[in-house]
C-alpha positions as CSV (number, residue, x, y, z in Angstrom):
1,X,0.0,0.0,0.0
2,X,2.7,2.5,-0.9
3,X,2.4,5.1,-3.3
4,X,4.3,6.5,-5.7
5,X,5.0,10.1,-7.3
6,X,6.9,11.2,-9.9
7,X,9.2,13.8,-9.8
8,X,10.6,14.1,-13.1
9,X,12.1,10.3,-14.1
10,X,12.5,9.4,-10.7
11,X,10.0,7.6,-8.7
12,X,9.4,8.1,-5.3
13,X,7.8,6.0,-2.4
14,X,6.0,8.1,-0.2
15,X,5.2,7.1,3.4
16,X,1.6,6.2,4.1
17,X,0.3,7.1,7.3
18,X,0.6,4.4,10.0
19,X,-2.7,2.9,9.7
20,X,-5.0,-0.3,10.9
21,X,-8.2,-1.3,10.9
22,X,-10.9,-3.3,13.9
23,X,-13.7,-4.5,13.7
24,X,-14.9,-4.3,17.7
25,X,-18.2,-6.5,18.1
26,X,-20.7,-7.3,20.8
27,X,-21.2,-10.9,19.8
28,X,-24.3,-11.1,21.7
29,X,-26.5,-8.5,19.6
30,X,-24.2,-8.7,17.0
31,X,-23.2,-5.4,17.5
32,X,-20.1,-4.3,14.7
33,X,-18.1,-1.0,14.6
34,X,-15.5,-1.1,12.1
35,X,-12.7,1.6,13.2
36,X,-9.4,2.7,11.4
37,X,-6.5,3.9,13.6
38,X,-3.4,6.3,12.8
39,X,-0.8,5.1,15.2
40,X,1.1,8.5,13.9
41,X,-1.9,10.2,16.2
42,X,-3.1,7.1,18.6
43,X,0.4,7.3,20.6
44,X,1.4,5.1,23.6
45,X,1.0,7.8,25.5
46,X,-2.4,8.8,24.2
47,X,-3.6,5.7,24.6
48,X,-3.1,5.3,27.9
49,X,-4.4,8.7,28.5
50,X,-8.0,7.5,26.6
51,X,-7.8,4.6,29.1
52,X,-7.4,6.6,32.5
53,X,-10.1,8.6,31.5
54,X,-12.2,6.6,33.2
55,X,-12.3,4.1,36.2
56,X,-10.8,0.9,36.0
57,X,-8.2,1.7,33.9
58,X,-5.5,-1.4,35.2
59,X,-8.8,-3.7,34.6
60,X,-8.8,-3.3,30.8
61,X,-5.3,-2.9,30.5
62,X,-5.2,-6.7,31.6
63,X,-7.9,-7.9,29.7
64,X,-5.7,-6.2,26.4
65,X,-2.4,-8.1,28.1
66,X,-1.2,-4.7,28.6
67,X,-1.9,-3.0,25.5
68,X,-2.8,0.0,26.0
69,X,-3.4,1.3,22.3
70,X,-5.9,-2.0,21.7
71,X,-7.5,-0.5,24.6
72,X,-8.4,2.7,23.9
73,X,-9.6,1.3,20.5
74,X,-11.9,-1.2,22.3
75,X,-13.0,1.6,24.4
76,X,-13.7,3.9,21.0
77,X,-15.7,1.0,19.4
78,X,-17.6,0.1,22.6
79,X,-18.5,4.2,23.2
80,X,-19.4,4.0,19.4
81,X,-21.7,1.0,19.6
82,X,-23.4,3.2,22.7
83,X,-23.4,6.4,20.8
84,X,-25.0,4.7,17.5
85,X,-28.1,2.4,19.7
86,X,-29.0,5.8,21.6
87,X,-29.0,7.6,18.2
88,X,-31.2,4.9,16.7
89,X,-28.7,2.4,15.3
90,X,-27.1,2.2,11.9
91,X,-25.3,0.3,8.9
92,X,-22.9,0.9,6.0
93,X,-19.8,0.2,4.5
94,X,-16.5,1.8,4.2
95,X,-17.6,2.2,0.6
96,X,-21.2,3.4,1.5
97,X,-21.6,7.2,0.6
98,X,-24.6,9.6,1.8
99,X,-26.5,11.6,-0.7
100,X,-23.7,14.4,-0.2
101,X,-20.8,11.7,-1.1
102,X,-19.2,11.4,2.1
103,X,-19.4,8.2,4.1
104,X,-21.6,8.2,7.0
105,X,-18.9,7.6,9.4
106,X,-17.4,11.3,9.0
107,X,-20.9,12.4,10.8
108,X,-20.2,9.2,13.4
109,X,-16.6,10.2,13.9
110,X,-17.4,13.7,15.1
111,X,-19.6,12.2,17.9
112,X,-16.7,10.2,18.9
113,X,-14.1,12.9,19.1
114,X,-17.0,14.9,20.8
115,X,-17.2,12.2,23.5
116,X,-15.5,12.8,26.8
117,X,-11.8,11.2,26.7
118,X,-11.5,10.8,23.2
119,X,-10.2,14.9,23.0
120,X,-13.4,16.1,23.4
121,X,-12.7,19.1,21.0
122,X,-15.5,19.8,18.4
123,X,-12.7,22.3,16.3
124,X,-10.3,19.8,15.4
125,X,-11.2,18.5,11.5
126,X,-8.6,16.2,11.1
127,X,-10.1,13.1,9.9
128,X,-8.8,11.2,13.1
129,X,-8.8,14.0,15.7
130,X,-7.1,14.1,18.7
131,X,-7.6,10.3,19.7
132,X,-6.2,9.2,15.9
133,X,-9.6,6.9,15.3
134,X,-12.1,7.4,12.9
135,X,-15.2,5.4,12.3
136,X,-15.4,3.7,8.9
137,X,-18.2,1.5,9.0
138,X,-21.2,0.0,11.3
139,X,-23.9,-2.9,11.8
140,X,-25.3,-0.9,14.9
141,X,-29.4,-2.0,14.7
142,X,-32.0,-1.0,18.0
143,X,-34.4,-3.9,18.0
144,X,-37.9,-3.0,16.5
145,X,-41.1,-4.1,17.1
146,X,-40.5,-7.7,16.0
147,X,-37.7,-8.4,17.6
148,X,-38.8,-8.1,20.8
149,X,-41.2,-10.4,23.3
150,X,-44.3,-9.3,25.3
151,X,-45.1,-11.6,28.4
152,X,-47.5,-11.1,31.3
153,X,-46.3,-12.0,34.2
154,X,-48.5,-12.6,37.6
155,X,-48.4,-10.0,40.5
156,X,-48.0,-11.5,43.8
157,X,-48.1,-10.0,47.1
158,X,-50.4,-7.6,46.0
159,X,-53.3,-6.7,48.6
């Protein structure tokens, strides 16, 4: 994945940003959030400041066997998955595009860099913010009529 330019006969290889992609999933619901990372932005030290953000920070760091960057994406792609049900839900596609061509997860992205510990600053446009994550693509649905069960159950104790 390296590009080249051309500056007069000579080719060049220029440097792509230091990027990967998760998927983080809750297996039950079958909740997805499909995130891409710029380790150039998502530092050590960032990381672990995403993961002390919030209270058991040394739990999660265990359950990651002490990486910390793996954390704070897990964290980003859990807050995501919250974000996205209390907003209704959603699905697409890194390839998907709204009716203005950009890809839904720009709009998703800006509630993640809005949320507290993930920079929190509405002004920064880069495409992976402070926190270096963006959101590329979702299979985030809130259960509708049909998916849910209605059961009566008996009062007892009741005067």
């Amino acid at each position: 994945m390296q590009a080249q330019t051309n500056s007069g006969n000579v080719a060049e290889a220029t440097t792509p940003a230091n990027l990967k992609r998760y998927r983080v999933a809750e297996s039950w619901k079958d909740y997805e959030v499909t995130l891409e990372v710029n380790l150039d932005v998502l530092t050590q030290e960032r990381a672990a400041m995403i993961n002390q953000y919030l209270s058991d920070d040394k739990t999660r760091l265990m359950e990651e066997s002490d990486d910390v960057v793996r954390v704070a994406v897990r964290l980003a792609g859990s807050t995501m998955i919250r974000i996205m049900l209390e907003q209704g839900g959603t699905s697409f596609t890194p390839a998907s595009k709204t009716i203005f061509g950009d890809n839904p997860g720009t709009s998703w992205t800006h509630d993640l860099h809005s949320a507290e510990g993930f920079g929190g600053c509405e002004a920064d446009e880069r495409p992976y913010g402070w926190c270096g994550i963006r959101v590329i693509g979702a299979d985030v649905d809130v259960p509708g009529f049909f998916e849910v069960d209605l059961t009566e159950i008996a009062v007892s104790g009741e005067a």
